[in-house]
C-alpha positions in Angstrom: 79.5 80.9 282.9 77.6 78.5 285.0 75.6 79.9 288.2 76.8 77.1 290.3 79.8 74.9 290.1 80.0 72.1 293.1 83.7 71.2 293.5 85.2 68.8 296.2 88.7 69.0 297.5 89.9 65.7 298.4 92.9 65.8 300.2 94.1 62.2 300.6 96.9 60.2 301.9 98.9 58.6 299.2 101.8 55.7 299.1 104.3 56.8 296.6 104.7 54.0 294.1 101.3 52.4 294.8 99.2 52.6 291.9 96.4 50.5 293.1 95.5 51.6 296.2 95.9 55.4 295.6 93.3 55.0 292.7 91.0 52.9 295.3 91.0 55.7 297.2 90.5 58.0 294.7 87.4 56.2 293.2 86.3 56.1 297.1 86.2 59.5 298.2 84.6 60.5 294.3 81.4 58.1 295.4 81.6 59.8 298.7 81.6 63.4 296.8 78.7 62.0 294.7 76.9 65.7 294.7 79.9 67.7 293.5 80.2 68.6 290.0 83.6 68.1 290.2 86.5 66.6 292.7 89.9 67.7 292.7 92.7 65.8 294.0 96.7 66.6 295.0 99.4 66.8 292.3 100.9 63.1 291.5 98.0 61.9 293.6 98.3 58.7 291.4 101.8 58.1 292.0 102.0 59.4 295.1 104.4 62.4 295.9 107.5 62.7 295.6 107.9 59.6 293.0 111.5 60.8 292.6 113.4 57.8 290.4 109.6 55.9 289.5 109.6 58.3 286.9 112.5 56.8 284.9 111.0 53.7 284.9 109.1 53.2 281.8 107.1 50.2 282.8 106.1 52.2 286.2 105.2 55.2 284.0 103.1 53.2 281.5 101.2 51.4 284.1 100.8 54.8 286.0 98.9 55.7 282.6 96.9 52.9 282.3 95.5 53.3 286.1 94.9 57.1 285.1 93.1 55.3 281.8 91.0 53.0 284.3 89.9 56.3 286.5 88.6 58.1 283.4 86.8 55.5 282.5 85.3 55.5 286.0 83.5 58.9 285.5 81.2 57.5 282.5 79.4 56.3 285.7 77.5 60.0 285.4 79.4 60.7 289.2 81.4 63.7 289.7 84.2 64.8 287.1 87.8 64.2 288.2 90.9 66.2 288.4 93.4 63.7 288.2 97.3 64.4 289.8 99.0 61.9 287.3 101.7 61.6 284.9 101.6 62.0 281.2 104.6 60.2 279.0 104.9 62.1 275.1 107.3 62.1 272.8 109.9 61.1 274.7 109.0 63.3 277.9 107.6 62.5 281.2 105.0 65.3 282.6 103.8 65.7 286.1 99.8 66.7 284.4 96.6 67.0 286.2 93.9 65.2 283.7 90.0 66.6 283.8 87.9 63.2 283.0 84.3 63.3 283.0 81.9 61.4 281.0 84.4 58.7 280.5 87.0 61.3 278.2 89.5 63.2 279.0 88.1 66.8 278.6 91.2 68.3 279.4 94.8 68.5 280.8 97.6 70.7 282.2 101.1 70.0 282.5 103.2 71.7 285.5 105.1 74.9 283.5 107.6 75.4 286.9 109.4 72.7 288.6 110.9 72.7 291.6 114.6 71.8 292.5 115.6 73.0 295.3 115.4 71.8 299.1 113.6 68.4 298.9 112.4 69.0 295.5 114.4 68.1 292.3 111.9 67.4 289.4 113.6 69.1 286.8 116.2 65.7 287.2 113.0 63.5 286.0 110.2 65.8 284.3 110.4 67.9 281.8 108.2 71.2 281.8 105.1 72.1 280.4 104.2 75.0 278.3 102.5 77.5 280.1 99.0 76.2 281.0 95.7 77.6 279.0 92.5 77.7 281.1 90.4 74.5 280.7 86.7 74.7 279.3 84.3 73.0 280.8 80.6 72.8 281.6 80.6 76.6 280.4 83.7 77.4 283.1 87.2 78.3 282.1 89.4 76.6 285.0 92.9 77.4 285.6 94.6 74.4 287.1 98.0 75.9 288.2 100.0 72.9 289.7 101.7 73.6 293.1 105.2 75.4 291.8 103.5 77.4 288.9 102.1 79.5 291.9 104.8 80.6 293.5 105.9 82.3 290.0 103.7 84.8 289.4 103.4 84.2 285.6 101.7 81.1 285.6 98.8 82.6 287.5 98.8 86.0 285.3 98.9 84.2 282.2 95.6 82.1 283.0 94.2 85.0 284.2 94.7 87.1 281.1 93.9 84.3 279.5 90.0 84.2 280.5 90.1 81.6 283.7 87.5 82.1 285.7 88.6 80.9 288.6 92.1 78.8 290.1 92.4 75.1 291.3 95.2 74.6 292.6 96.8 71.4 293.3 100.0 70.4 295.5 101.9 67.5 296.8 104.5 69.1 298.8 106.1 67.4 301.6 104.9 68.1 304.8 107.2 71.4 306.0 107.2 73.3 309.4 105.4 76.6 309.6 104.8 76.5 305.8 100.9 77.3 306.3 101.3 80.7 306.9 103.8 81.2 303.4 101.0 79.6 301.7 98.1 81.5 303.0 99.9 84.5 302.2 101.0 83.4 299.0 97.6 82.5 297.9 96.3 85.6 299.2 98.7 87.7 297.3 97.7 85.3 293.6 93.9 86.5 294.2 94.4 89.8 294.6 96.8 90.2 291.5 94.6 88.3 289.0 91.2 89.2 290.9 90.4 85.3 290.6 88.9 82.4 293.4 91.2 80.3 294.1 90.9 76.8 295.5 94.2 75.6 297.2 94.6 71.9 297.8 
């Protein structure tokens, strides 16, 4: 494991829908990180959250991929690696995926295992779930990107653990909620003491 990992939390205001400027402001805040090893941003930062019916738009999902293409090109630059909120279209699927780019790849990816429908939330109508999510390797760091929901069931974050994470970064684009702070904190407190892992909530 590396002795010292640098990672920026950017939490950003987003415009669902608008592709453009939610990348600008990606690409802005990564120069503004430019000492960080790595910057993470919200779930569906891309897209902005929630993109509700976007997603069963083709064209708005394919251009939502090319703009995700355009910000992993972006980190060739030698700048900060980029956790990337974004959507991922396969096989006939849409997922809601963070993307790890640095060095102009795509190094690695997870796709969100639990989705939400309930309350505000009804992604199971326009994303289909991921497998549960393997830890990513990188720089000599295994990562475990849990996206927002796969928290709140414990066997997202026990499977990354047992599966050699080092650490959690953890992702969310949840609509703002009163007194939802304190579930959180609690919530997160409670994931670090069962898998014995840092966590980074965003």
């Amino acid at each position: 494991m590396t002795e010292r990992l640098t990672i920026a939390l950017a939490q950003l205001n987003q415009r669902v829908g608008d592709l453009d400027a939610n990348a600008a402001a990606m690409l802005e805040w990564r120069a503004k990180a430019a000492g960080a090893d790595l910057i993470l941003f919200p779930e569906l930062q891309l897209t902005g959250y929630p993109p509700e019916d976007l997603i069963l738009k083709p064209e708005f999902v394919r251009r939502t991929m090319d703009a995700a293409d355009r910000l992993v090109a972006a980190t060739a630059d030698g700048g900060p690696a980029m956790l990337i909120g974004t959507v991922i279209a396969e096989g006939g699927a849409v997922y809601n995926a963070m993307v790890l780019a640095d060095d102009g790849q795509v190094v690695g990816r997870t796709l969100k295992h639990e989705l939400p429908n309930y309350g505000t939330f009804d992604e199971k109508r326009v994303f289909t779930p991921g497998p549960l999510p393997e830890p990513i390797a990188w720089r000599g760091v295994r990562l475990g990107v849990p996206i927002c929901e796969d928290i709140w069931q414990d066997r997202v974050c026990a499977h990354l653990a047992e599966a050699g994470a080092d650490m959690l970064l953890v992702p969310n684009g949840s609509p703002f909620e009163i007194d939802k702070d304190e579930k959180r904190q609690q919530l997160v407190r409670s994931r670090v003491v069962t898998t014995g892992l840092a966590l980074a909530y965003l």
